[in-house]
C-alpha positions in Angstrom: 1.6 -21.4 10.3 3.9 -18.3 11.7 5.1 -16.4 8.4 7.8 -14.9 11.1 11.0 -15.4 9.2 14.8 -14.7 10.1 15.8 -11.5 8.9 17.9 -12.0 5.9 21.1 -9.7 5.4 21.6 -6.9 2.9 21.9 -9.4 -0.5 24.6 -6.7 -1.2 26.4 -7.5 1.4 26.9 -11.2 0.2 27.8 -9.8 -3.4 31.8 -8.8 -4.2 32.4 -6.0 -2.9 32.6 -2.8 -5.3 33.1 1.4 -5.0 30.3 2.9 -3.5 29.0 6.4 -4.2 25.8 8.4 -2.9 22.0 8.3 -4.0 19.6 10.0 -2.3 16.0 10.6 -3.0 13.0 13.1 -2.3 10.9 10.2 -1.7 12.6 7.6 0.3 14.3 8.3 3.5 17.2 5.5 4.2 15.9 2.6 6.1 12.6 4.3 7.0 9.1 3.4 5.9 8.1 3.8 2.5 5.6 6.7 1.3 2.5 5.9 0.1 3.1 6.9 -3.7 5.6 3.9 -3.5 3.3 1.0 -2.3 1.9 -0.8 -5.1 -2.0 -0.8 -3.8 -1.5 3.4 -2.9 0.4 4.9 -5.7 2.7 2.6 -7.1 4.9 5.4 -8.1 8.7 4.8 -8.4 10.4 7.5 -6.2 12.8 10.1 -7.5 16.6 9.2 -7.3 19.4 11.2 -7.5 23.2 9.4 -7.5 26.9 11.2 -7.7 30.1 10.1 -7.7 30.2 7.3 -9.8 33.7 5.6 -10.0 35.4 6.4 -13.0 34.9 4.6 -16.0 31.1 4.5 -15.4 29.6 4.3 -18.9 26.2 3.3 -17.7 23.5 2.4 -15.0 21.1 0.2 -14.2 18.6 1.3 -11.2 17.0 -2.0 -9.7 14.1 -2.1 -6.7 15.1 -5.7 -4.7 12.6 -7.2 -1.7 14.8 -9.8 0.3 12.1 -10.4 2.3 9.5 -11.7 0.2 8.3 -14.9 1.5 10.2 -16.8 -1.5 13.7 -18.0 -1.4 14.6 -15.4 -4.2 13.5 -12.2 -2.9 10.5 -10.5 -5.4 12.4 -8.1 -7.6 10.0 -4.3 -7.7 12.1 -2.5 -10.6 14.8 -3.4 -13.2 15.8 -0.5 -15.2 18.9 -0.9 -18.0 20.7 0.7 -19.9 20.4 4.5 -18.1 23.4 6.5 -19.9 26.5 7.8 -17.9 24.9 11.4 -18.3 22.0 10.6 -16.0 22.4 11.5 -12.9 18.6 11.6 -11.9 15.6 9.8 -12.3 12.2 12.1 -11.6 9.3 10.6 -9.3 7.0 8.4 -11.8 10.1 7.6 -14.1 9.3 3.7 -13.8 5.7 3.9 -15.0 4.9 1.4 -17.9 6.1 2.1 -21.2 8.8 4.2 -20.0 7.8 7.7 -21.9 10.5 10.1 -20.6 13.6 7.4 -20.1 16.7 9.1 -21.3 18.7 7.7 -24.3 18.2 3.6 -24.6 17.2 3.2 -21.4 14.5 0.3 -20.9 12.9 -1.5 -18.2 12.8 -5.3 -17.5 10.0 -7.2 -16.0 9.4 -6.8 -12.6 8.3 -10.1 -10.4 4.9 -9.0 -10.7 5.0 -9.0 -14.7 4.8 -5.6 -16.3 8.2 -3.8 -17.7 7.5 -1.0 -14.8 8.4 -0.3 -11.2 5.7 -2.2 -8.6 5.4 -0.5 -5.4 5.7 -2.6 -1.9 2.9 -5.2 -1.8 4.3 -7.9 1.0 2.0 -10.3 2.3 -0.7 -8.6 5.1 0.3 -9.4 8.4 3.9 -10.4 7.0 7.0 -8.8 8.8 8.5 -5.4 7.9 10.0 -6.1 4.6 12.7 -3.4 3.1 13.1 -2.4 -0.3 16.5 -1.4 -1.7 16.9 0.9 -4.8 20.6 0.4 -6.2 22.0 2.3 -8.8 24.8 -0.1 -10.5 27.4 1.9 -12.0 28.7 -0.5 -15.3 31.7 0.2 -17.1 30.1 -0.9 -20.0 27.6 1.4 -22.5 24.9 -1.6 -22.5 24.7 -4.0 -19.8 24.5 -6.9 -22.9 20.7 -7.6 -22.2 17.1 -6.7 -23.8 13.8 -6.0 -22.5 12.7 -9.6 -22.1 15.7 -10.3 -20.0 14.9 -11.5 -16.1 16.0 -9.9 -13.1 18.1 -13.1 -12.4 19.6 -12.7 -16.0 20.1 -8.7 -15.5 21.7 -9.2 -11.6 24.1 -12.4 -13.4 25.3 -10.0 -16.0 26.2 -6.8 -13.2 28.0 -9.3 -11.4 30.6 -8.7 -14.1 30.0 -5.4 -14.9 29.8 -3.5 -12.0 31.8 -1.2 -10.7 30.0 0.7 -7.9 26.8 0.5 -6.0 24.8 3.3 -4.6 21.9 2.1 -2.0 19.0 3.5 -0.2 16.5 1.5 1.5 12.8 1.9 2.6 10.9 -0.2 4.3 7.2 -1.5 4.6 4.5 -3.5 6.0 1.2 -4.3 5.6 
């Protein structure tokens, strides 16, 4: 059995389209491989994130981690953070650690695929292609996204659907 895949296309891509603005981060370099503080069995340390120019009317953020290319026909979601206010600008490395100690205002943190309410670093299959890893900042013209902590991804991504108004992206890859 060949666990050789197509490669799937950005899932943003197949989304409406919305305003983009810039994110950049000291730990992951767009569309190259990830550091080890942000692979789940090395560091499992969300990466710092910086975003700017956010479309007016942003009154919130959510910050989400999304593999496409997990060997599932919904992708394995790494991060699902809600609720950031329109103030925050910047998320230091190690922001997405369990129990989210240091998360500015009401911020909170859904379940990742793996099941804590935490960032999970890359984990694909060994000997599984390269699979990438985007971190989005959704700026929401809303103060709360309308969700709670037990919400899924699926129920979090369904809800920015509506409530979107711009997406920031940077990718990293990995593979194991």
């Amino acid at each position: 059995m060949s666990l050789e895949r197509p490669v799937t296309p950005n899932p943003y891509d197949l989304l409406p389209a919305t305003a983009s603005f810039s994110v950049t981060s000291a730990d992951v370099t767009d569309g190259q491989p990830l550091k080890d503080d942000q692979v789940a069995a090395l560091g499992n340390t969300s990466p710092q994130l910086s975003w700017s120019g956010a479309p007016e009317g942003t009154r919130s953020y959510v910050v989400t981690c999304f593999d496409p290319d997990a060997p599932t026909p919904s992708g394995f979601w790494h991060w699902v953070l809600v609720d950031l206010p329109a103030g925050c600008t910047s998320l230091d490395t190690g922001a997405g650690a369990e129990g989210g100690a240091g998360l500015p205002g009401g911020a909170f943190m859904c379940r990742n695929d793996g099941g804590p309410k935490a960032f999970m670093g890359a984990a694909p299959p060994e000997g599984d292609q390269v699979h990438r890893y985007y971190f989005v900042v959704h700026a929401v013209g809303e103060d709360s996204l309308g969700v709670d902590s037990d919400a899924s991804a699926a129920v979090v991504s369904f809800n920015l659907a509506f409530k979107t108004l711009g997406r920031a992206i940077i990718y990293g890859t990995y593979q194991h």
